[in-house]
N, CA, C and O atoms as a printed pandas DataFrame, in Angstrom:
     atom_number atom_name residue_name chain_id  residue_number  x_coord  y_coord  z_coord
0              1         N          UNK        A               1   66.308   46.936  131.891
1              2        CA          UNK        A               1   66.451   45.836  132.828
2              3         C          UNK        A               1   67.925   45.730  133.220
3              4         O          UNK        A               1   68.850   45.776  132.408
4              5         N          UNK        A               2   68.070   45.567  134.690
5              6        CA          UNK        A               2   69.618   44.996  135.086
6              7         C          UNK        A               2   70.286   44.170  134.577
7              8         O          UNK        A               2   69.478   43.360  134.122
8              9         N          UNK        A               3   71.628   43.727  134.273
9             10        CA          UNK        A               3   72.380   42.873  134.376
10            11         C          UNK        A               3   71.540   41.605  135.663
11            12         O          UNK        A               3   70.935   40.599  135.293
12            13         N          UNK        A               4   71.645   41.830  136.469
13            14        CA          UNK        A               4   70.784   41.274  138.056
14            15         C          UNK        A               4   69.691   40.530  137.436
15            16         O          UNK        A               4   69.528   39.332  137.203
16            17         N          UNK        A               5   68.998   41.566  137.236
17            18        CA          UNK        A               5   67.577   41.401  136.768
18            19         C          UNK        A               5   67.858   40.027  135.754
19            20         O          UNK        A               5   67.751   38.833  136.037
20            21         N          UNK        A               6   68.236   40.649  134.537
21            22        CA          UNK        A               6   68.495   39.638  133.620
22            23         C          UNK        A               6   69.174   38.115  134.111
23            24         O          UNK        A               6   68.723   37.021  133.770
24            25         N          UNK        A               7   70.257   38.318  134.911
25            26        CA          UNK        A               7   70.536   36.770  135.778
26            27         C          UNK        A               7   69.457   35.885  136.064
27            28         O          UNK        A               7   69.132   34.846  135.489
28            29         N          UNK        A               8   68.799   36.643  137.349
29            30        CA          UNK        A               8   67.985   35.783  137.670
30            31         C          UNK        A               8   66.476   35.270  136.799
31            32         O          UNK        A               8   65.917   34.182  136.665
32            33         N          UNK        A               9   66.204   36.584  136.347
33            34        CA          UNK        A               9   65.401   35.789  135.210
34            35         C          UNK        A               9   65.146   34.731  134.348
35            36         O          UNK        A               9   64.145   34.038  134.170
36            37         N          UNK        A              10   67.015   34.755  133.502
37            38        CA          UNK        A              10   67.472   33.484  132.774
38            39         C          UNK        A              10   67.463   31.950  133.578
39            40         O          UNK        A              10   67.284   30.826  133.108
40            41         N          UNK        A              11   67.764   32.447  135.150
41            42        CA          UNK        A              11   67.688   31.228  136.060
42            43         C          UNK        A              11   66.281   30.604  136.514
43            44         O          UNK        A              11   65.718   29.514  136.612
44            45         N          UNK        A              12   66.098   31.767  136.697
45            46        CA          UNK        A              12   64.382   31.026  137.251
46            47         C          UNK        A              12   63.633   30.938  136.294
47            48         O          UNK        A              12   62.583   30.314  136.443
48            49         N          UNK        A              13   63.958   31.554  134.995
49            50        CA          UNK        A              13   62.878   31.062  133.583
50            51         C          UNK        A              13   62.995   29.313  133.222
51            52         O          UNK        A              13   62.062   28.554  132.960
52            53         N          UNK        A              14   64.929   28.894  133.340
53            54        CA          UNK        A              14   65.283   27.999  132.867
54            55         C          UNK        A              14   64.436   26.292  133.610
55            56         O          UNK        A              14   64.644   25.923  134.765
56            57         N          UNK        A              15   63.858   25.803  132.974
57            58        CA          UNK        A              15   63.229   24.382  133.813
58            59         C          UNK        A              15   64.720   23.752  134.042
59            60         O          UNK        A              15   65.034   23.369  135.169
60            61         N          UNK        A              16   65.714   23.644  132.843
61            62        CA          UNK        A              16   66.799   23.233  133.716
62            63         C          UNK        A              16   67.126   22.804  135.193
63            64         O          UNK        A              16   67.142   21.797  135.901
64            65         N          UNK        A              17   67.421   24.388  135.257
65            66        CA          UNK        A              17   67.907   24.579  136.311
66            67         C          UNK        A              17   66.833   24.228  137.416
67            68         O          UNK        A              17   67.054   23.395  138.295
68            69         N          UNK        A              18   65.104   25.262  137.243
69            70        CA          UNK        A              18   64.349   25.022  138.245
70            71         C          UNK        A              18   63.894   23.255  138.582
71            72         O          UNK        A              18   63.116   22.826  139.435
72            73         N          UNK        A              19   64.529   22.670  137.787
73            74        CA          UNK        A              19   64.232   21.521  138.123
74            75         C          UNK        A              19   65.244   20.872  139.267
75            76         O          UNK        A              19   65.040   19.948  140.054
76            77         N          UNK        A              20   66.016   21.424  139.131
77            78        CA          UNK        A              20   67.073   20.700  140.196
78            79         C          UNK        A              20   67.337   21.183  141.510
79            80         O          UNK        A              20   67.613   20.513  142.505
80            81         N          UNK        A              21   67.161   23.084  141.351
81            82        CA          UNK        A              21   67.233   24.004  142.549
82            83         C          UNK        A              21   65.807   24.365  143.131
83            84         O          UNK        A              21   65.621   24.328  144.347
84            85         N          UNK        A              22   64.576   24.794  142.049
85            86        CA          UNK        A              22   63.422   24.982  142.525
86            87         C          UNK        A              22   63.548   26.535  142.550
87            88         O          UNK        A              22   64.108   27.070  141.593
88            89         N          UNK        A              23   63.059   27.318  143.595
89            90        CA          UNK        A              23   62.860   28.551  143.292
90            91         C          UNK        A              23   64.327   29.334  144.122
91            92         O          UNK        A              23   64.490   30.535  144.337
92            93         N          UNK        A              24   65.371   28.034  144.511
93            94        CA          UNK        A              24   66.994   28.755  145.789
94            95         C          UNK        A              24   67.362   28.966  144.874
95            96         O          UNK        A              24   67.740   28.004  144.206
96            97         N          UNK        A              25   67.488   30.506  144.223
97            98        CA          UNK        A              25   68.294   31.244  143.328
98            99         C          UNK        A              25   68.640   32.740  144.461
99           100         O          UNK        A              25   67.840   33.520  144.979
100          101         N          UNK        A              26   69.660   32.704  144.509
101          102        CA          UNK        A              26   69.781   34.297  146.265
102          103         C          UNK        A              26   70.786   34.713  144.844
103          104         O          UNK        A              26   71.280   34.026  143.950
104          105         N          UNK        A              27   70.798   36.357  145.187
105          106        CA          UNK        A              27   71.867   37.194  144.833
106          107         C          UNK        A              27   72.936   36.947  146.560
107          108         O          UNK        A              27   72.662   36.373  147.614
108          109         N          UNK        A              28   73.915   37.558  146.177
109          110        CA          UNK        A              28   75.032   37.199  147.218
110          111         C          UNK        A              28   75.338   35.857  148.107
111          112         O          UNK        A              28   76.346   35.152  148.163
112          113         N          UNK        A              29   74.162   35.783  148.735
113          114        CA          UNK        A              29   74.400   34.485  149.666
114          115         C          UNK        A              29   72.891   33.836  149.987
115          116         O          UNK        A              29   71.814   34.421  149.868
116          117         N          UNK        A              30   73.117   32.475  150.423
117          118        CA          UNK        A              30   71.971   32.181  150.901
118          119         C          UNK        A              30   71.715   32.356  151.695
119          120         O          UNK        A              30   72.724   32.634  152.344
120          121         N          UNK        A              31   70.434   32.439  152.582
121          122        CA          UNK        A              31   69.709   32.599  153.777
122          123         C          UNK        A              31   70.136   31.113  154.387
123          124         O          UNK        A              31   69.975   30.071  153.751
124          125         N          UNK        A              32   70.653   31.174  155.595
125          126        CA          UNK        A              32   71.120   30.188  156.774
126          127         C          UNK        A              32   69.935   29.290  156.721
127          128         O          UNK        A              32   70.306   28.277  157.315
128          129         N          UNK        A              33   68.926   29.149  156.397
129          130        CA          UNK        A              33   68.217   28.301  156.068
130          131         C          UNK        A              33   67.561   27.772  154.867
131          132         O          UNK        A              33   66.458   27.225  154.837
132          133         N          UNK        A              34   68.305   27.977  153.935
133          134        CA          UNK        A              34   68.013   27.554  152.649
134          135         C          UNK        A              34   68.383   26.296  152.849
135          136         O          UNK        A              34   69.411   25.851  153.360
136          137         N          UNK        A              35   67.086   25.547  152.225
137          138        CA          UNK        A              35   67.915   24.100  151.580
138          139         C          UNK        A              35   68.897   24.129  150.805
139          140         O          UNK        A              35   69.309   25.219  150.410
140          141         N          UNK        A              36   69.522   22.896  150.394
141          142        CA          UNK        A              36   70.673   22.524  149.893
142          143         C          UNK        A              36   69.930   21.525  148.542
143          144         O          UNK        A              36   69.382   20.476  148.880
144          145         N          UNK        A              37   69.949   21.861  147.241
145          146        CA          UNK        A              37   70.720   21.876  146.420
146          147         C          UNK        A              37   70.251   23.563  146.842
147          148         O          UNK        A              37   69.325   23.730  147.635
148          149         N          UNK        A              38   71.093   24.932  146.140
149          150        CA          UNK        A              38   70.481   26.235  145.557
150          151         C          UNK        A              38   71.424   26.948  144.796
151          152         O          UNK        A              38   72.555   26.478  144.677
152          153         N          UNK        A              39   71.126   28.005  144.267
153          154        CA          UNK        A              39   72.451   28.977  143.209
154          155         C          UNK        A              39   72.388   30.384  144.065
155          156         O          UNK        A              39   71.369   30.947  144.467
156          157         N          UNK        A              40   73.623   30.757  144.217
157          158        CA          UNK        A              40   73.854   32.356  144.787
158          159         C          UNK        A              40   74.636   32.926  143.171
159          160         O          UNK        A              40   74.805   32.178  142.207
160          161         N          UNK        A              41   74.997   34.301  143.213
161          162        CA          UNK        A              41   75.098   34.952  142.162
162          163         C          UNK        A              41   75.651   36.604  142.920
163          164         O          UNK        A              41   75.283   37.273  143.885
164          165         N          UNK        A              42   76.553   36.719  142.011
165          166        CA          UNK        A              42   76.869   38.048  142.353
166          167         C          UNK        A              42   77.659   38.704  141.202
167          168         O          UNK        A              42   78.093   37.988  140.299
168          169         N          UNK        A              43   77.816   39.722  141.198
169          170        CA          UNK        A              43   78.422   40.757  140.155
170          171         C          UNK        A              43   79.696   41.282  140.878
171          172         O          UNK        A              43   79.852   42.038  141.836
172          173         N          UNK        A              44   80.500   40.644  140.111
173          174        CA          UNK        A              44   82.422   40.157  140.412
174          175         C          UNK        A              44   83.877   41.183  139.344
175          176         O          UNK        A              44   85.104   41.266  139.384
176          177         N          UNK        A              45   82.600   41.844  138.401
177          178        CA          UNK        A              45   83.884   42.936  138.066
178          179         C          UNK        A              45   82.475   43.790  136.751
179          180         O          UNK        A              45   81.377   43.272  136.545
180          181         N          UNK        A              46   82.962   45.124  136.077
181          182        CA          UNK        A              46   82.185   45.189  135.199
182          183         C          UNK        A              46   82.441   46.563  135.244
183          184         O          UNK        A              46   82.549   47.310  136.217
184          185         N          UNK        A              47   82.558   46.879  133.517
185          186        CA          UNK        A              47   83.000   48.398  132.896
186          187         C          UNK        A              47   81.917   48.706  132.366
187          188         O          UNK        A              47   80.949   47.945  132.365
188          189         N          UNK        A              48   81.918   50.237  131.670
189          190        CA          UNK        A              48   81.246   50.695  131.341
190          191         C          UNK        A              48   81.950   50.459  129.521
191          192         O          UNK        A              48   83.013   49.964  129.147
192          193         N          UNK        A              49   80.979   50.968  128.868
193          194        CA          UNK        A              49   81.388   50.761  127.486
194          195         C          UNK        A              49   81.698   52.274  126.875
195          196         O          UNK        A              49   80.694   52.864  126.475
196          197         N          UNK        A              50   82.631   52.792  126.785
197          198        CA          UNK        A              50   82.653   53.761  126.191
198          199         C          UNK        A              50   82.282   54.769  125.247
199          200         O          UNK        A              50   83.010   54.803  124.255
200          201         N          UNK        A              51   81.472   55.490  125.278
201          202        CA          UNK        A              51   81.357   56.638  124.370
202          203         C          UNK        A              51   82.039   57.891  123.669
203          204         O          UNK        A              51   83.260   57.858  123.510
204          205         N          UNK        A              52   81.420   58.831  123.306
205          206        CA          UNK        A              52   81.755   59.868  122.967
206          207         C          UNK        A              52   81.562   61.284  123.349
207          208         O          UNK        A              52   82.263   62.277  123.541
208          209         N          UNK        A              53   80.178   60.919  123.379
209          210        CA          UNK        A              53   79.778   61.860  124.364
210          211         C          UNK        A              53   78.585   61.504  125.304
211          212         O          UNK        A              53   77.774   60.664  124.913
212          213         N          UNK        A              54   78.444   62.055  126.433
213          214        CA          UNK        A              54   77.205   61.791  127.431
214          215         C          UNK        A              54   77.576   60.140  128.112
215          216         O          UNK        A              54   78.611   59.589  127.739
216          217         N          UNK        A              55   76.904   59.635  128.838
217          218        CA          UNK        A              55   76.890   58.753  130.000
218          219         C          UNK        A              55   76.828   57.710  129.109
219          220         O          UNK        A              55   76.234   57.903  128.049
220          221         N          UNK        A              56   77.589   56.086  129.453
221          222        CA          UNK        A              56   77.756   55.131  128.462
222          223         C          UNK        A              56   76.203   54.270  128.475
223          224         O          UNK        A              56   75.738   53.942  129.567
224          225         N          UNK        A              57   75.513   53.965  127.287
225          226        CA          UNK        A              57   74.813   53.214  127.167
226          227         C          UNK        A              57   74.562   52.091  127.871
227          228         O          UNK        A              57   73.601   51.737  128.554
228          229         N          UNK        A              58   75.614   51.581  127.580
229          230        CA          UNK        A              58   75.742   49.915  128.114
230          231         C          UNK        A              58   76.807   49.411  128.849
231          232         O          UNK        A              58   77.718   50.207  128.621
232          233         N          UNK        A              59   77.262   48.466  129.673
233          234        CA          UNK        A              59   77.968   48.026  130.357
234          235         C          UNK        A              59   78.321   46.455  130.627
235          236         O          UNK        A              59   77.471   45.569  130.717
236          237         N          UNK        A              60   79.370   46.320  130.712
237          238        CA          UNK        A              60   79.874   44.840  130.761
238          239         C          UNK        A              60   79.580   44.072  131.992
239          240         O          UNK        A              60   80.525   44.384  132.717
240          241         N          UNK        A              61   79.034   43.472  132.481
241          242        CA          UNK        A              61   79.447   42.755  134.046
242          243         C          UNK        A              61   79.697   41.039  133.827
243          244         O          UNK        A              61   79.218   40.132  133.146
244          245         N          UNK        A              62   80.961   41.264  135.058
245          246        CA          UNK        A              62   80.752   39.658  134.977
246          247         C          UNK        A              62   80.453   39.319  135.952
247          248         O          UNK        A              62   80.927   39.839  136.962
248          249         N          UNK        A              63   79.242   37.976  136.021
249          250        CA          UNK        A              63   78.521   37.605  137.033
250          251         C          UNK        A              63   78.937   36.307  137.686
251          252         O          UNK        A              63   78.438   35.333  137.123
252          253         N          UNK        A              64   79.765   36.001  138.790
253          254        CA          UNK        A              64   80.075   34.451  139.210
254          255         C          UNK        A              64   78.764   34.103  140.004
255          256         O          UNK        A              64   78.363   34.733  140.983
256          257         N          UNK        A              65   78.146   32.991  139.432
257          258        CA          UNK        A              65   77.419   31.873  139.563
258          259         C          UNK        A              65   77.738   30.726  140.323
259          260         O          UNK        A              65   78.484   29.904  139.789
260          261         N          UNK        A              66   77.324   30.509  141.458
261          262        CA          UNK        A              66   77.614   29.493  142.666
262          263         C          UNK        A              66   76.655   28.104  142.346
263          264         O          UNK        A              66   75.464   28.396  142.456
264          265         N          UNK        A              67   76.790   27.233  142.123
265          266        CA          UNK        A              67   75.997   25.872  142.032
266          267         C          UNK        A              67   76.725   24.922  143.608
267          268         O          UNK        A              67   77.742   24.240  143.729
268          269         N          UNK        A              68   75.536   25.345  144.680
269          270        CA          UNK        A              68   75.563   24.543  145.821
270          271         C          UNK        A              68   74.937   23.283  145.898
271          272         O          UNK        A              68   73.741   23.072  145.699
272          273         N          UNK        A              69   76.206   22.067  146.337
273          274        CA          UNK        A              69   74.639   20.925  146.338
274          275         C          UNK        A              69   75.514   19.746  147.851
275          276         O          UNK        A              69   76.626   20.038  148.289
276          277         N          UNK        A              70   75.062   19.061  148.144
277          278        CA          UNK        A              70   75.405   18.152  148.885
278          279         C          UNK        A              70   76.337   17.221  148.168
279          280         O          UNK        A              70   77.459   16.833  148.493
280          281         N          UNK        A              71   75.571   16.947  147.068
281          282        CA          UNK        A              71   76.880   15.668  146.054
282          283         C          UNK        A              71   77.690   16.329  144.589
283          284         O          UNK        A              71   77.152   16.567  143.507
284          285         N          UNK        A              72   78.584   16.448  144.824
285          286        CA          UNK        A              72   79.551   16.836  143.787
286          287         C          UNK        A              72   78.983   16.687  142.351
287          288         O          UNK        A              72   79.260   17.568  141.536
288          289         N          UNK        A              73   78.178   15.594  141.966
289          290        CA          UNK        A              73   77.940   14.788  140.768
290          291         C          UNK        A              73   76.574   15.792  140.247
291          292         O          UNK        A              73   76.125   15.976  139.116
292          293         N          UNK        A              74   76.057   16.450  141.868
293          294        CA          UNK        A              74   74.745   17.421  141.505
294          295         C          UNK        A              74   75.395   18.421  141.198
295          296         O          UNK        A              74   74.938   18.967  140.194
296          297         N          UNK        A              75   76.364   18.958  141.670
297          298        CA          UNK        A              75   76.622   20.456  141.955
298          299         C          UNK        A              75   77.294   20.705  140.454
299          300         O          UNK        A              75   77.389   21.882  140.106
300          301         N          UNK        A              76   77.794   19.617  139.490
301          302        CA          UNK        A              76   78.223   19.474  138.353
302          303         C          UNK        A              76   76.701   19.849  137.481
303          304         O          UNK        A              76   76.696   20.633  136.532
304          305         N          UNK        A              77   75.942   19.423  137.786
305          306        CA          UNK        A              77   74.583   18.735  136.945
306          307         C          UNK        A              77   73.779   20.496  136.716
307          308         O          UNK        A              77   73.449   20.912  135.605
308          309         N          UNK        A              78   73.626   21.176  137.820
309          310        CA          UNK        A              78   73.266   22.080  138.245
310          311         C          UNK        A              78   74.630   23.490  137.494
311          312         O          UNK        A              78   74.264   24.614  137.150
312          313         N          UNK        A              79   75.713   23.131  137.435
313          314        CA          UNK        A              79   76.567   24.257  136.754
314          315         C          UNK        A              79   76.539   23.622  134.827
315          316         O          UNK        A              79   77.213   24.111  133.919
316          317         N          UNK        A              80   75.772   22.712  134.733
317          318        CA          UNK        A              80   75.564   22.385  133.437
318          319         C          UNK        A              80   74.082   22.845  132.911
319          320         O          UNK        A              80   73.750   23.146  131.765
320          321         N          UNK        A              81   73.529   22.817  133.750
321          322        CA          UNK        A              81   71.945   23.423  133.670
322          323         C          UNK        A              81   72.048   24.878  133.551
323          324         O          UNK        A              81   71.252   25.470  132.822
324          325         N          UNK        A              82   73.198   25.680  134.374
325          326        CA          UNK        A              82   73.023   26.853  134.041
326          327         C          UNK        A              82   73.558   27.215  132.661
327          328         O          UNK        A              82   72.800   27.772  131.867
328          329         N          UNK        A              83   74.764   26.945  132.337
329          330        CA          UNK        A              83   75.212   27.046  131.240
330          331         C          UNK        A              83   74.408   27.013  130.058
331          332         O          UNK        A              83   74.289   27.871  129.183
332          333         N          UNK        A              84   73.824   25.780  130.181
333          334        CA          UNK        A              84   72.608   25.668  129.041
334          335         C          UNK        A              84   71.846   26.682  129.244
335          336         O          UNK        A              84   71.259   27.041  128.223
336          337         N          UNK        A              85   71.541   27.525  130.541
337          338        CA          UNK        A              85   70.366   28.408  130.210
338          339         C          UNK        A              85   70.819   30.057  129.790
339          340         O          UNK        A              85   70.125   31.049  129.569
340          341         N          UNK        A              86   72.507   29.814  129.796
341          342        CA          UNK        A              86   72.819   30.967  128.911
342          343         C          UNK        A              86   73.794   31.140  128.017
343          344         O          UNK        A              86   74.764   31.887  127.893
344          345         N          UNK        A              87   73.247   30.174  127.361
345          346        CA          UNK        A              87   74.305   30.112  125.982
346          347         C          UNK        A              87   73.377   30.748  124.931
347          348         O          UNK        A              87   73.402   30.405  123.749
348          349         N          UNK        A              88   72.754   31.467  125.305
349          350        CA          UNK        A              88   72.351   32.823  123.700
350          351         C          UNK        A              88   71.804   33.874  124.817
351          352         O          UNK        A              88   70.684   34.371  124.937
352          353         N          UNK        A              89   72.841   34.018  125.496
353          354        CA          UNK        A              89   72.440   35.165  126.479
354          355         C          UNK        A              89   73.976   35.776  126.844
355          356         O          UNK        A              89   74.261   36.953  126.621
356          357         N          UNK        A              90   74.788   34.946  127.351
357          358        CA          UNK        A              90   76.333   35.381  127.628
358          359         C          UNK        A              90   77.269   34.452  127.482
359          360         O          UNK        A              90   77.031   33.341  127.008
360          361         N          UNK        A              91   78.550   34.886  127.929
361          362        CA          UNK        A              91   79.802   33.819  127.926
362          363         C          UNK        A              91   79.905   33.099  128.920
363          364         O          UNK        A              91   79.787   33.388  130.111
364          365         N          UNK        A              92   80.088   32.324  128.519
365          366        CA          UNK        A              92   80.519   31.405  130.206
366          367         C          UNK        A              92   81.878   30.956  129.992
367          368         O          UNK        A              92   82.407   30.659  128.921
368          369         N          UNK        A              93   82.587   30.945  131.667
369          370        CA          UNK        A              93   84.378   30.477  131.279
370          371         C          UNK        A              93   83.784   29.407  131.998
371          372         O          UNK        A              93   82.642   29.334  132.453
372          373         N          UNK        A              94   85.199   28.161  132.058
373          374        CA          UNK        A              94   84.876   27.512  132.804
374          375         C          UNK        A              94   84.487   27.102  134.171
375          376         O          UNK        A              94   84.764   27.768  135.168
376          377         N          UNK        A              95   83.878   26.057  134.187
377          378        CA          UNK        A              95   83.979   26.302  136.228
378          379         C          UNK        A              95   84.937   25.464  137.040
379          380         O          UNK        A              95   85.635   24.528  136.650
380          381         N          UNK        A              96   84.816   26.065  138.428
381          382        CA          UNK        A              96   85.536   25.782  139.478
382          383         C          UNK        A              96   84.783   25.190  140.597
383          384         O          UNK        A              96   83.710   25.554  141.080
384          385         N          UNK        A              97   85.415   24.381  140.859
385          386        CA          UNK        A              97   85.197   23.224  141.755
386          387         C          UNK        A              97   85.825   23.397  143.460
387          388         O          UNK        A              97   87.044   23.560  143.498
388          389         N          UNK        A              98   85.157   23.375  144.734
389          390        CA          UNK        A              98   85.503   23.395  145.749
390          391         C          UNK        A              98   84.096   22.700  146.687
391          392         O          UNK        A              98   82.884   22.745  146.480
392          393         N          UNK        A              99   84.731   22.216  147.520
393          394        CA          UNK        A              99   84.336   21.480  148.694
394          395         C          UNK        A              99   84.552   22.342  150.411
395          396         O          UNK        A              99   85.623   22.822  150.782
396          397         N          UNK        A             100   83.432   22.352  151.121
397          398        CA          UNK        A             100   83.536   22.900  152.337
398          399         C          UNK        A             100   83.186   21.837  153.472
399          400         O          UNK        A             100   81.991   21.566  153.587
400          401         N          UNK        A             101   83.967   21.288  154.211
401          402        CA          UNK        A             101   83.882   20.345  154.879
402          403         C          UNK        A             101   83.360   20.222  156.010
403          404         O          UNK        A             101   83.186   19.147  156.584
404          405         N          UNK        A             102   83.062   21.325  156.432
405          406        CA          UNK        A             102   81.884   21.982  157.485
406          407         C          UNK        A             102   80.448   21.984  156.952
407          408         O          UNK        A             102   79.655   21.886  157.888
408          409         N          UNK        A             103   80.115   22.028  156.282
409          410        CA          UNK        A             103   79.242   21.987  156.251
410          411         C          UNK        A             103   78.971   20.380  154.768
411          412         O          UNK        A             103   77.914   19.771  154.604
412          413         N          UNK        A             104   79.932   20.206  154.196
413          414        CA          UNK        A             104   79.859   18.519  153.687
414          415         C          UNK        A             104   79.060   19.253  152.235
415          416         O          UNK        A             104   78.233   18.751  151.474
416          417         N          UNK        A             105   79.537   20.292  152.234
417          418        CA          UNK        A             105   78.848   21.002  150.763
418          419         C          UNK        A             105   79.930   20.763  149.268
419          420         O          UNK        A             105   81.014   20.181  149.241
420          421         N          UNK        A             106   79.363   21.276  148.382
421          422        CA          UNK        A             106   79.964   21.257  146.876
422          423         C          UNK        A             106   79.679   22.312  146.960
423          424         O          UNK        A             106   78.786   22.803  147.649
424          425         N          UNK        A             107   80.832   23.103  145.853
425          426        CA          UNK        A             107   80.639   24.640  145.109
426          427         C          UNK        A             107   80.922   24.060  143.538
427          428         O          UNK        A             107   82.003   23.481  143.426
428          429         N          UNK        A             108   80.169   24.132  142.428
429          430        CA          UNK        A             108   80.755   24.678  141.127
430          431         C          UNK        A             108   80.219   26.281  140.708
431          432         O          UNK        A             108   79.118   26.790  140.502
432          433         N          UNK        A             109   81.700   26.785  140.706
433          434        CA          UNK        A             109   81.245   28.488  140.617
434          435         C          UNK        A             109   82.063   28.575  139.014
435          436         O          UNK        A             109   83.034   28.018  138.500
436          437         N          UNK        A             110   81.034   29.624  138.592
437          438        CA          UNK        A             110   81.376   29.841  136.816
438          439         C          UNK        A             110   81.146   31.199  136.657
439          440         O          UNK        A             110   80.445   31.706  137.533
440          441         N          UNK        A             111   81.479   31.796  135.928
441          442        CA          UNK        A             111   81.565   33.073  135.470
442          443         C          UNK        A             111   80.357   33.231  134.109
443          444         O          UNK        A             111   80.178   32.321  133.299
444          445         N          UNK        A             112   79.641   34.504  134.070
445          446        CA          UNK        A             112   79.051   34.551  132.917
446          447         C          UNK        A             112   79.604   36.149  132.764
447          448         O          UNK        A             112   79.823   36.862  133.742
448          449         N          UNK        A             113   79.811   36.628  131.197
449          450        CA          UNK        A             113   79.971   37.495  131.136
450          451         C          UNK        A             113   78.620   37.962  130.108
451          452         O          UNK        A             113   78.115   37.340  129.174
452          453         N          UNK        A             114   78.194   39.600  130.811
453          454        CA          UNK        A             114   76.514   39.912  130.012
454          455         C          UNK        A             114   76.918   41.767  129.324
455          456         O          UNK        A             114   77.569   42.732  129.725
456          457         N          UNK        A             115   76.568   41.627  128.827
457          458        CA          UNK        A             115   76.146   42.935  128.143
458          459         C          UNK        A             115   74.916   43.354  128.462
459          460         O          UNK        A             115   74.040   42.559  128.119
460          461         N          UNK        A             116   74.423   44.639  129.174
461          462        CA          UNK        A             116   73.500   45.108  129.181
462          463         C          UNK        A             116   73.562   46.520  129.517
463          464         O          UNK        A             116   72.530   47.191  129.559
């Protein structure tokens, strides 16, 4: 199974989360018509793990995690839901906070780091 694979799985398995986003989980971006709360996701750096000999087993990626919502207080609620849904799965650093005023949106974006 992907790194990918494994993301969205942990997301759309989590009631957490599906409770607040529903099934708006996009890799890269959302579709111009997605509702608003949803999570985008993408794979933002990631090595291979070294061997000895032959092609590496396993590999590191780190995945930044987008929590979109209309109210800041959600878009918090929603980067706490994910967290919870992978804390015996990967690392999480902290998150980051931004506002887009065009469109009157919230970002909390977080990093998970996965082994797979």
């Amino acid at each position: 199974m992907s790194i990918e694979t494994t993301v969205y799985s942990t997301l759309s398995g989590a009631s957490g989360v599906t409770n607040l986003v529903s099934t708006r989980i996009y890799p890269l971006m959302a579709p111009d018509s997605a509702a608003v709360p949803y999570i985008t996701y993408q794979v933002i750096a990631g090595n291979a793990h070294d061997i000895l000999v032959g092609a590496a087993m396993s590999e590191r990626k780190l995945v930044q995690i987008n929590c979109i919502s209309n109210s800041y207080a959600n878009a918090k609620a929603i980067a706490t839901a994910v967290k919870a849904a992978f804390v015996n799965v990967g690392y999480c650093t902290p998150d980051r906070d931004d506002y887009f005023p065009q469109t009157e949106n919230h970002r909390t974006s977080l990093d998970i780091a996965l082994i797979g």
